[in-house]
C-alpha positions in Angstrom: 13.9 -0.2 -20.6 13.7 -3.3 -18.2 11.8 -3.0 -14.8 12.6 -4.9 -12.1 10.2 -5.3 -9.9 10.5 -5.9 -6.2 8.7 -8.4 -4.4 6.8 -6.3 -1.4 5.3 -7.5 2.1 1.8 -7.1 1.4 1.4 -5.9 4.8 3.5 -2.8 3.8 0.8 -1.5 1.0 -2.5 -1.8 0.1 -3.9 -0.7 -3.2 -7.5 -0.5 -3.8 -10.1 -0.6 -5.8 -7.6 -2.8 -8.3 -8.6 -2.6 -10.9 -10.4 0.7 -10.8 -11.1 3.2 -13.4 -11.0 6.8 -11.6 -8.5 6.9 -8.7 -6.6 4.8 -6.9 -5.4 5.0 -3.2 -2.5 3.6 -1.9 -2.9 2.7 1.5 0.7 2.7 2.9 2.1 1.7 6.7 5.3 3.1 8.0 5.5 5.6 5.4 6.3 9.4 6.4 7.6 11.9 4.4 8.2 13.3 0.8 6.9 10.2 -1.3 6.9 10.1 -5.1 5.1 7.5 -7.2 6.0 6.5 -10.6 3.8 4.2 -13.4 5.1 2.6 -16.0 3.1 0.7 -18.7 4.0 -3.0 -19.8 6.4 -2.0 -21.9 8.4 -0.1 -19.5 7.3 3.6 -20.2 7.0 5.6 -17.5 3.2 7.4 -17.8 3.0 9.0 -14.7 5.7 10.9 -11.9 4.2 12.7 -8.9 4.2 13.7 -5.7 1.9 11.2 -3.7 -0.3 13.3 -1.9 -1.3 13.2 1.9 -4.2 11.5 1.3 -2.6 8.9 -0.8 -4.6 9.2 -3.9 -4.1 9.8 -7.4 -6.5 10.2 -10.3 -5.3 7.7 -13.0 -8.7 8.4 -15.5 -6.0 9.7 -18.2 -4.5 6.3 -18.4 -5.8 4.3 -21.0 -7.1 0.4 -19.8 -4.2 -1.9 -19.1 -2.2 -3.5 -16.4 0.5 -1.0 -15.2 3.7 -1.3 -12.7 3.7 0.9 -10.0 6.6 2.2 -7.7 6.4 4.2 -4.8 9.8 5.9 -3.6 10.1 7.0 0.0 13.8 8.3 1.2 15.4 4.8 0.5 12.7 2.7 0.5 11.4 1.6 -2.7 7.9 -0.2 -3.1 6.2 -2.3 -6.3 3.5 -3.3 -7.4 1.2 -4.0 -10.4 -2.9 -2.5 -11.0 -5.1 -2.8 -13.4 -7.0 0.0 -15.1 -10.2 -0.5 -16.7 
């Protein structure tokens, strides 16, 4: 499996701390709605599927350290991005 990853406005999301090591939130603009976000690993696994939840953080301390591929899916709208967990 091949990701393609979409270049993004960095005005439309901010992802912080990244790296980080217990959660991550995604700081999105214009976003409303159901919105699911997906995490693949370098090779293109996906390690993670969930609902994003309103107060757009997720615990990623399961992962193991690595630099993952993030997508976050919105109606449509479809937003990329990489972090780093350590």
């Amino acid at each position: 499996m091949v990701l393609s990853v979409a270049s993004i406005v960095e005005e439309d999301i901010n992802v912080y701390p990244n790296p980080a090591s217990d959660n991550i939130i995604f700081n999105i603009d214009h976003i409303t709605g159901v919105t699911n976000i997906e995490i693949f690993d370098i090779m293109g696994k996906k390690v993670m599927e969930q609902k994003l939840p309103d107060n757009k953080q997720i615990q990623i301390n399961n992962l193991p350290q690595g630099i993952y591929i993030f997508q976050i899916i919105n109606n449509e709208n479809k937003f990329t991005g990489r972090i780093i967990i350590r």
